[in-house]
DSSP file (Angstrom, degrees, kcal/mol; ACC not computed):
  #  RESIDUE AA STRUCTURE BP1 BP2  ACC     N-H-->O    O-->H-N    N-H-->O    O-->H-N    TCO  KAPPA ALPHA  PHI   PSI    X-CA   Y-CA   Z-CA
    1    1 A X              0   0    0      0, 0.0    39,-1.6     0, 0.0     2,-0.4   0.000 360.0 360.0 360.0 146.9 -150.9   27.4   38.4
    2    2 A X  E     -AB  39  63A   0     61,-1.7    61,-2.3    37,-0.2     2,-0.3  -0.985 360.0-162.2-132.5 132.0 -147.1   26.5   39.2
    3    3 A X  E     + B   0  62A   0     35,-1.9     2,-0.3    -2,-0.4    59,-0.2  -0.917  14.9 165.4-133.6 162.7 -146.0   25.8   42.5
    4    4 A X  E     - B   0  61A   0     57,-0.6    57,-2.3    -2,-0.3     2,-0.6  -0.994  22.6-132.7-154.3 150.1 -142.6   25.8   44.1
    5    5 A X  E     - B   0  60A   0     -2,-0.3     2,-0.8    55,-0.2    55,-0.2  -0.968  25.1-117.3-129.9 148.7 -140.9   25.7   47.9
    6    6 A X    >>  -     0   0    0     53,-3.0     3,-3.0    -2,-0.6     4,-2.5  -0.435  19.7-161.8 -67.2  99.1 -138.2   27.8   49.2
    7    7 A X  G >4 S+     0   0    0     -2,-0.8     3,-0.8     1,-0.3    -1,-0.2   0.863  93.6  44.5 -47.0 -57.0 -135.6   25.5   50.0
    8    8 A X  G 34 S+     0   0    0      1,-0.2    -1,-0.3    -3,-0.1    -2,-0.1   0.611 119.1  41.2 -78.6  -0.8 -134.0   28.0   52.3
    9    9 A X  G <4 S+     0   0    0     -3,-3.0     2,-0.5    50,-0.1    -1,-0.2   0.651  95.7  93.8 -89.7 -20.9 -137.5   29.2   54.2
   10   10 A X    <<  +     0   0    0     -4,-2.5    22,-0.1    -3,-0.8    -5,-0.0  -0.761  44.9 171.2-106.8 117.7 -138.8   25.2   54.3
   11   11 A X        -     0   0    0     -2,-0.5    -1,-0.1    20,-0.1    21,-0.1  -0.052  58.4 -99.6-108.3  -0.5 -137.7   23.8   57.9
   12   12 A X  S    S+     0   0    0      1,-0.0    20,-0.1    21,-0.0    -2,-0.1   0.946  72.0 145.4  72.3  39.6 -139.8   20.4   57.5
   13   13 A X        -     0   0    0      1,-0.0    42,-0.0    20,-0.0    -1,-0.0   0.933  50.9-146.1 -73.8 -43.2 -143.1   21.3   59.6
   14   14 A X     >  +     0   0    0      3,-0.1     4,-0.8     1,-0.0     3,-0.1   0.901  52.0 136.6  98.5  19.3 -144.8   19.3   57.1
   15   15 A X  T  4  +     0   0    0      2,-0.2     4,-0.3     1,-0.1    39,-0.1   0.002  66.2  54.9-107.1  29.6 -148.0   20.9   56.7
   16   16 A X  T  > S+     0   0    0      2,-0.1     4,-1.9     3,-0.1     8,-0.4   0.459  99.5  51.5-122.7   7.7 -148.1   20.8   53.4
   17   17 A X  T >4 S+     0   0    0      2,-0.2     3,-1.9    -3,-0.1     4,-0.3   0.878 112.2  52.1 -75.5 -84.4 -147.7   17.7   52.7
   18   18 A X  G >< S+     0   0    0     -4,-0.8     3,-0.6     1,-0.3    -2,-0.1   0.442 116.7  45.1  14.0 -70.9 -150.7   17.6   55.4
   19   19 A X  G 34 S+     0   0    0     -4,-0.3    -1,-0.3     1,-0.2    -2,-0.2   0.814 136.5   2.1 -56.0 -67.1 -152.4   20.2   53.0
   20   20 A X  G XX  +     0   0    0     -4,-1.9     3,-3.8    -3,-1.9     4,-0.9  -0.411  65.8 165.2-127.2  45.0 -151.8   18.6   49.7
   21   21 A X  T <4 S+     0   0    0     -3,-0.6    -1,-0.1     1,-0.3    -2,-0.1   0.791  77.7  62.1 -66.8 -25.8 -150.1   15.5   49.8
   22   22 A X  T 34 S+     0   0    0      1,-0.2    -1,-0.3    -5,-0.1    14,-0.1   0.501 118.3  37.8 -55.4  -9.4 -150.7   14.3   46.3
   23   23 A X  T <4 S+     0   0    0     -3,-3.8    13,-1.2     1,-0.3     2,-0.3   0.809 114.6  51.8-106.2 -60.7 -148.5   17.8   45.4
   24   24 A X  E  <  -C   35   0B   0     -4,-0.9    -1,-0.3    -8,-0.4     2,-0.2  -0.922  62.7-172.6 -94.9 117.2 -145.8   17.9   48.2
   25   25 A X  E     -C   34   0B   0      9,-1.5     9,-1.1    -2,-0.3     2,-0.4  -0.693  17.7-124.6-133.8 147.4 -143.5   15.2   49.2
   26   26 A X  E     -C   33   0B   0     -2,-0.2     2,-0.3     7,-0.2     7,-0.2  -0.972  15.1-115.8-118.9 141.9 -141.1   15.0   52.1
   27   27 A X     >  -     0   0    0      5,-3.2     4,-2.4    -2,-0.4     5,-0.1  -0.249  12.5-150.2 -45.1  98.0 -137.2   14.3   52.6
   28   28 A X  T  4 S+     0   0    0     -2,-0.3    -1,-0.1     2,-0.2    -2,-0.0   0.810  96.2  50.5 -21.4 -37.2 -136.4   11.0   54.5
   29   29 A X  T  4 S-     0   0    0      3,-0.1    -1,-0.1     1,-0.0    -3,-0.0   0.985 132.5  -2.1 -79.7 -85.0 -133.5   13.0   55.5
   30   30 A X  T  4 S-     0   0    0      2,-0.1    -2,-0.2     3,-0.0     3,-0.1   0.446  82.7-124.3 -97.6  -9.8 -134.2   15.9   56.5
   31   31 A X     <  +     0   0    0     -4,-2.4     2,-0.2     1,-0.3    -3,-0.1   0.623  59.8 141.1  67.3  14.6 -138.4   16.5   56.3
   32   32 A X        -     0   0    0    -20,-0.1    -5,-3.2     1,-0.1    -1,-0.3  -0.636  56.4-111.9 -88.9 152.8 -138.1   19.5   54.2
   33   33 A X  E     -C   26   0B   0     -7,-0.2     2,-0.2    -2,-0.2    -7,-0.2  -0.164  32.4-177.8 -90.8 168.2 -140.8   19.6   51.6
   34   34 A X  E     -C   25   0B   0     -9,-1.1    -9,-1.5    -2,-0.1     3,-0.1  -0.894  31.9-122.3-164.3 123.6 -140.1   19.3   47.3
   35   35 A X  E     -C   24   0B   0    -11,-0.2   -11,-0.2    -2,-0.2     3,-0.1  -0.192  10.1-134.3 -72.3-149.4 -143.0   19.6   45.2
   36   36 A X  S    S-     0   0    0    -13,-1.2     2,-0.2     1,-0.8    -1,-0.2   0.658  88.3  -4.2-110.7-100.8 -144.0   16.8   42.7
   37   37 A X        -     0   0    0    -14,-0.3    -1,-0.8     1,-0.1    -3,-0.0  -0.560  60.6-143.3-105.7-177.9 -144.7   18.6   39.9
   38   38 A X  S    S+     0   0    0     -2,-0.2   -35,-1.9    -3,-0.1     2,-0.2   0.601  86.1  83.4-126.3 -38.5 -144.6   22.4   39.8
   39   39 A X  B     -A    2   0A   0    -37,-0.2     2,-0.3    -3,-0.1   -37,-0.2  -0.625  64.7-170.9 -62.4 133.0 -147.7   22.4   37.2
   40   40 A X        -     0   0    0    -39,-1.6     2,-0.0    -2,-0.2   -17,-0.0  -0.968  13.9-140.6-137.2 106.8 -150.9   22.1   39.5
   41   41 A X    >   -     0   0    0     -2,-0.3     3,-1.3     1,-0.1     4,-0.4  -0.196  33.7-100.3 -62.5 163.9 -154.3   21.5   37.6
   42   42 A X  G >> S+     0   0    0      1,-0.3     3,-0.9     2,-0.2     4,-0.6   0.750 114.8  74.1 -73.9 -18.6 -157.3   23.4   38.9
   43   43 A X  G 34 S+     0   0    0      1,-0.2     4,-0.4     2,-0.1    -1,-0.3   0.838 106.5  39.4 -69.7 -26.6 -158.7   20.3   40.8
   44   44 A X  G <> S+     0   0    0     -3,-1.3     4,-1.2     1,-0.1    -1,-0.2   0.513  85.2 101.7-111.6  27.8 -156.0   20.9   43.2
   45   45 A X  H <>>S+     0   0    0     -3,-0.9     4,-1.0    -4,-0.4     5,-0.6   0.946  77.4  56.7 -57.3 -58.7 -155.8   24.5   43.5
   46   46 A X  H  X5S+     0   0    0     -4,-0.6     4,-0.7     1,-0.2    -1,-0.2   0.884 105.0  52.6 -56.2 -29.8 -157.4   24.8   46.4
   47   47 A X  H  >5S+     0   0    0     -4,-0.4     4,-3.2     1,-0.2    -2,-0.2   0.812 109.3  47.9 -58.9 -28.2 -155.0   22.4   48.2
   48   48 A X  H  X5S+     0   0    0     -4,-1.2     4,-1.1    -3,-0.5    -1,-0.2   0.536 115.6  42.8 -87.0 -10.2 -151.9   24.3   47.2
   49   49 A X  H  X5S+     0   0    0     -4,-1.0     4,-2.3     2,-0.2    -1,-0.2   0.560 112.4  53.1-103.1 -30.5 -153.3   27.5   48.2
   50   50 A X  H  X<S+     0   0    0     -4,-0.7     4,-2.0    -5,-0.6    -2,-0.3   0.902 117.3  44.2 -81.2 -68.2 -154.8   25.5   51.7
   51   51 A X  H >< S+     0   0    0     -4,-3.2     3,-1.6     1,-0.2     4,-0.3   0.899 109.0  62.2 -47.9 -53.7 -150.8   24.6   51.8
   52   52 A X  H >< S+     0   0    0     -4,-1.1     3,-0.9     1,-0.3    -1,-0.2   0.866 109.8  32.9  -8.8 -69.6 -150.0   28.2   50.9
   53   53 A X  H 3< S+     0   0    0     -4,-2.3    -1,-0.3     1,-0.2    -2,-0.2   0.794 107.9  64.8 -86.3 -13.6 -151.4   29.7   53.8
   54   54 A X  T << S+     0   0    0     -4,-2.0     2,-0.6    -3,-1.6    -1,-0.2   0.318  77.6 118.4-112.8  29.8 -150.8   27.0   56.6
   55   55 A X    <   -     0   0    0     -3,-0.9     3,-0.2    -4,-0.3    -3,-0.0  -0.597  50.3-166.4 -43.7 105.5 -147.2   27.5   56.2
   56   56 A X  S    S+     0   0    0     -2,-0.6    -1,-0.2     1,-0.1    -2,-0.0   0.876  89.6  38.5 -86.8 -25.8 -145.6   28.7   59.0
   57   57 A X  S    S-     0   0    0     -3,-0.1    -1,-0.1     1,-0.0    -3,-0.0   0.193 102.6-125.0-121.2  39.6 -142.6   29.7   57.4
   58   58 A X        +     0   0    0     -6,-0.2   -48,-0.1    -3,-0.2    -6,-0.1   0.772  60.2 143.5  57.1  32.8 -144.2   31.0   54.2
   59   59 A X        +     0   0    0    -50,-0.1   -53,-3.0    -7,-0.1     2,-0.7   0.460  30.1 103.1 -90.2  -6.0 -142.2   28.9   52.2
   60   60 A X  E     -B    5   0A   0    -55,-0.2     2,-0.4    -8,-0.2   -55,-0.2  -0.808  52.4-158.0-100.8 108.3 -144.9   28.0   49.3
   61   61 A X  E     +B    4   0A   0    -57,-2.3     2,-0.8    -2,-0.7   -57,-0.6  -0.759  13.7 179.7 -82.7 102.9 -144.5   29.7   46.4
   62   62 A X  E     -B    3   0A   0     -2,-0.4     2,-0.8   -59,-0.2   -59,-0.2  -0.759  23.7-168.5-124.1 121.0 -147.4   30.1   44.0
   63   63 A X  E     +B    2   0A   0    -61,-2.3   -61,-1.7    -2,-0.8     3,-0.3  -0.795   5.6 178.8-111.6 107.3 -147.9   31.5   41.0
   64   64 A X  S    S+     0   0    0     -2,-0.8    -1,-0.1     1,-0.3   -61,-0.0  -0.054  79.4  70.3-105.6  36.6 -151.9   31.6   40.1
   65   65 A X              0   0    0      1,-0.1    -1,-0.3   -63,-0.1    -2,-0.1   0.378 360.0 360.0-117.5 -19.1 -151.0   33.5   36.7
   66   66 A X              0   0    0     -3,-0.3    -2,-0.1   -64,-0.1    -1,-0.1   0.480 360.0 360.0 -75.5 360.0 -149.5   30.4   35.2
């Protein structure tokens, strides 16, 4: 699984760090999210997918073919 956020969609609610923090990291600067790594092993799939959805602005990109 590869995960990724949309720089220009991601406003800094911060609920994926919330989600996943071990994945997502946030700006001191601004509070917009970056992952960690973009490879996500299958023990944290369900967090990245639990960040996925509690998005509000649908910025978390995921690709479960990877």
């Amino acid at each position: 699984m590869k995960v990724r956020v949309d720089g220009e969609r991601c406003v800094g609610h911060g609920m994926c760090y919330l989600a996943a923090p071990s994945i997502f990291q946030l700006s001191d600067e601004d509070g917009h999210a970056h992952v960690v790594s973009q490879e996500v092993g299958d023990d944290l799939g369900d967090a990245v997918l639990q960040a996925q959805r509690s998005c509000p602005e649908q910025a978390i990109v995921v690709d479960t073919s990877a």
